[in-house]
C-alpha positions, 0 to 999 in steps of 0.5 A: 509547466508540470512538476519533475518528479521523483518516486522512492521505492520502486516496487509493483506500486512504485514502479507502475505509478512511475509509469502512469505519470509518464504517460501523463507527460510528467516529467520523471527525472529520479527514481531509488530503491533501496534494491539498487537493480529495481531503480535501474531498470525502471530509470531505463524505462521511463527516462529517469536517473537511477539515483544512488543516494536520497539528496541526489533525489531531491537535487533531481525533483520538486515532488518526491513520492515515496512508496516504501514497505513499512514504518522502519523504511519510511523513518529510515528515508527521512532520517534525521542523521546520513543520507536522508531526504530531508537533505536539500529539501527546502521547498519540495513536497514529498507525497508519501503512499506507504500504508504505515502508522498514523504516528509516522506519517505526523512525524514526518510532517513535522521533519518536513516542515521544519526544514522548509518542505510540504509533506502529504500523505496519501494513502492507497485502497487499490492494487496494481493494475489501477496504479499502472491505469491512473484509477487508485483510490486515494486518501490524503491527509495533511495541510490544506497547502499541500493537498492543493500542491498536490491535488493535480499530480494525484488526480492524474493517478486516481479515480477517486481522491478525498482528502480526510483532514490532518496529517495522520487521518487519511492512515488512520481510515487505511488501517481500518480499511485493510483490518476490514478487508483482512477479515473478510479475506480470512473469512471468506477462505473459511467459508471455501474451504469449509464447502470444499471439506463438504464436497460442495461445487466451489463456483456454485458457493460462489455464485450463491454468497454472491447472491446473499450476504456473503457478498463481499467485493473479497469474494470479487477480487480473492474466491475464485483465486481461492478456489483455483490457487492462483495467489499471483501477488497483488497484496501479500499475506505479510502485508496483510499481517503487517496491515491487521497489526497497526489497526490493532495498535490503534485499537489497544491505544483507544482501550478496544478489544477486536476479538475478529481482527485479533483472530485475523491478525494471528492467521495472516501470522501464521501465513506468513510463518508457515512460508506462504508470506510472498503469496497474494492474500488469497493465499490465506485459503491454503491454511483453511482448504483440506490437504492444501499446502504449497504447490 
């Protein structure tokens, strides 16, 4: 018998994952989000409660994944005081996917484990449409057990599933993953909008970086965005900034100084400050683009 199944935090991710394991034939008996309506309109869908509390999830589910925004919501889920889901969680896995800090995802564990409960990080290199397909790129991190447990729920999510090693690696590997990204994003917004001050025929730069080493799985995924200003959102300019910072925390700890990622970091800031946050993250070329600004 498969595991029922519980997802917090109902968002693009969230929402669509639900739905894929749906289809899958699991059993998805809760959903919650902090953004009440979210919850029940998903609950309609795929057949779930609309839970309104955190311990009502746990009384729902023996897999609860959570899908949250950042480290003050991770904690605050997993609060030590109130609602929380450490409530009645003796014997459940929690499958944690939010990209936060490496130090939550070990504090977490050690909350899990101390009130009889698995914790799992898996972290996710992919964007919506492959959260809705069941091909995302998944790395884990956390007890052999619990990867095990685990195991046949994320393969029916991902194309790809590695499992880097103790809790906190597989968030450490993301971090470094969306710094990279993040940098070739902002660099590739760059290079177009430098072409485009020249008068350069933007779908022939294109082809051309695609043909060189300006060859990036960026320039797949964000410059024809770039050039056309379609920044529907599948990764957001906040996140990015958001994204950049805990890599950079990362590097300040180890003593590294990241001169590119610094640079990034204070672009996607200004991203976000100049109100262009809610954007995809190609969105980064109305900063670089002559004359550009929200449409």
């Amino acid at each position: 018998m498969k595991e029922t199944i519980a997802f917090v935090g109902v968002g693009r991710m969230g929402a669509n994952m639900a739905r894929r394991l749906k289809d899958q034939g699991y059993h998805v008996t809760a959903v919650f989000d902090a953004h009440a309506p979210l919850a029940v309109e998903l609950g309609a869908e795929v057949g779930a409660e609309a839970a309104t509390s955190l311990a009502r999830v746990n009384e729902l589910a023996s897999v609860i994944i959570t899908v949250v925004t950042d480290d003050e919501s991770m904690r605050a889920i997993f609060s030590e005081q109130g609602d929380s889901l450490l409530l009645g969680a003796q014997g459940k896995l929690f499958i944690n996917c939010a990209t936060v800090s490496p130090q939550v995802h070990l504090d977490i564990e050690a909350l899990a484990h101390k009130v009889g409960a698995e914790s799992l990080e898996a972290c996710m290199a992919s964007s919506i449409t492959q959260a809705r397909e069941g091909t995302l790129y998944l790395m884990t991190a956390g007890t052999a057990a619990a990867f095990q447990h685990a195991e046949p729920i994320l393969k029916d999510l991902s194309v790809s599933l590695r499992h880097i090693g103790a809790s906190g690696k597989a968030a450490q590997v993301k971090a470094l993953v969306n710094m990279v990204m993040n940098t070739n994003t902002a660099g590739l917004a760059e290079g177009l909008g430098l072409g485009c001050a020249l008068g350069l025929d933007l779908t022939m730069l294109r082809e051309v970086f695609s043909q060189t080493g300006a060859n990036s799985q960026v320039l797949k995924t964000d410059g024809e965005d770039m050039q056309n200003r379609d920044h529907s959102c599948f990764f957001s300019g906040a996140h990015a900034a958001k994204d950049s910072g805990i890599a950079l925390t990362l590097a300040h700890e180890k003593g590294l100084n990241l001169p590119l990622a610094e640079a990034t970091k204070k672009q996607f800031d200004r991203m976000v400050a100049e109100g262009f946050g809610d954007l995809d993250k190609s969105g980064i070329a109305e900063l670089t683009f002559p004359g550009r600004g929200r449409k």
